[in-house]
C-alpha positions, 0 to 999 in steps of 0.5 A, a space after each residue: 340530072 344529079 344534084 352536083 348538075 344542079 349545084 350553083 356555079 362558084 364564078 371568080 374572075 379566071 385569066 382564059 389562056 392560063 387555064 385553057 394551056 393547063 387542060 391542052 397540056 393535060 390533053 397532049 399525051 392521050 392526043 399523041 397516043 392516038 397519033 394526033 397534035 394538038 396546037 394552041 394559039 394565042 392571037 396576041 399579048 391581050 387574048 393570053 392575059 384576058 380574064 372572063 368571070 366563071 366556075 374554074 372546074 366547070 370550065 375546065 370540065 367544058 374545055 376536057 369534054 370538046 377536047 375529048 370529042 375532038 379527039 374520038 373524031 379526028 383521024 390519025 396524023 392530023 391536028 387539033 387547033 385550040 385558039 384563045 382570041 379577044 373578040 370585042 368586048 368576048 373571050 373567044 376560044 375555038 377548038 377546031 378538028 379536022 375529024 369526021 364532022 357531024 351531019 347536019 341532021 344532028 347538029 342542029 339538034 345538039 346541046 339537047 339531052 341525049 343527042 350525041 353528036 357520035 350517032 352517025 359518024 364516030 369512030 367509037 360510036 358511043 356518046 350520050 350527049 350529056 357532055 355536050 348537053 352540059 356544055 352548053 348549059 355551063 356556057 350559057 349561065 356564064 352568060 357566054 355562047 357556044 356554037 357549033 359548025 361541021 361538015 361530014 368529012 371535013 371537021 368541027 368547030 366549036 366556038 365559046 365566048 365568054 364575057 371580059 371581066 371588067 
């Protein structure tokens, strides 16, 4: 890993929905070149001004990479579902494909070094894993949690909560 891996998180209290819509709008045009939609869904008033404390590059450079993902997996003409809710006293954002799904043997594996969930069953076959390798450790020193569940053929979920900011 590179010093800039290893780099303190520079943590401030960050409104979730503002930040999550700036990437998906970012996303959206490189989405629609590969013939996908990518939705984003607030549960109510409180999930779109919910704020949780984290390193604003590093939580976007998260969100970009799972959406990357999301879009090498899925298949032409479906959707990709970003949704930002308020569970207890967490900030849950999903992002849900409808792509190729990750066996079983490699999603346990996942948010290893060098394990890439493309290994099997991408269309591009590439991946080092290191994205979702820093994913989780990015997560993780938030004091969040990120999951993952797929099935082959079906589609991936990938599940981060983050603390609320008091």
């Amino acid at each position: 890993m590179s010093a800039a891996d290893e780099a303190p998180l520079r943590v401030e209290p960050h409104s979730i929905y503002p930040l999550v819509e700036g990437i998906v709008k970012e996303k959206i045009p490189i989405f629609s070149l590969q013939k996908l939609k990518l939705e984003l869904r607030a549960q109510d008033e409180i999930a779109k001004s919910a704020s949780a404390q984290l390193d604003r590059k590093e939580f976007e450079r998260v969100l970009s990479n799972v959406l990357d993902n999301s879009a090498e997996a899925s298949y032409q003409g479906l959707s990709v579902l970003v949704g930002v809710s308020v569970e207890g006293s967490d900030i849950k954002i999903e992002i849900k494909d409808q792509g190729q799904g990750i066996p079983k043997s490699i999603l346990n594996q996942i948010g290893k070094v060098q394990v890439s969930s493309k290994s099997d069953v991408s269309k591009t076959g590439s991946g080092s894993g290191i994205g979702l390798f820093h994913a989780v450790q990015t997560i993780e020193k938030l004091n969040g949690r990120f999951s993952i569940e797929s099935k082959v053929g079906i589609g991936t979920k990938v599940t981060i909560h983050l603390p609320l900011s008091k």
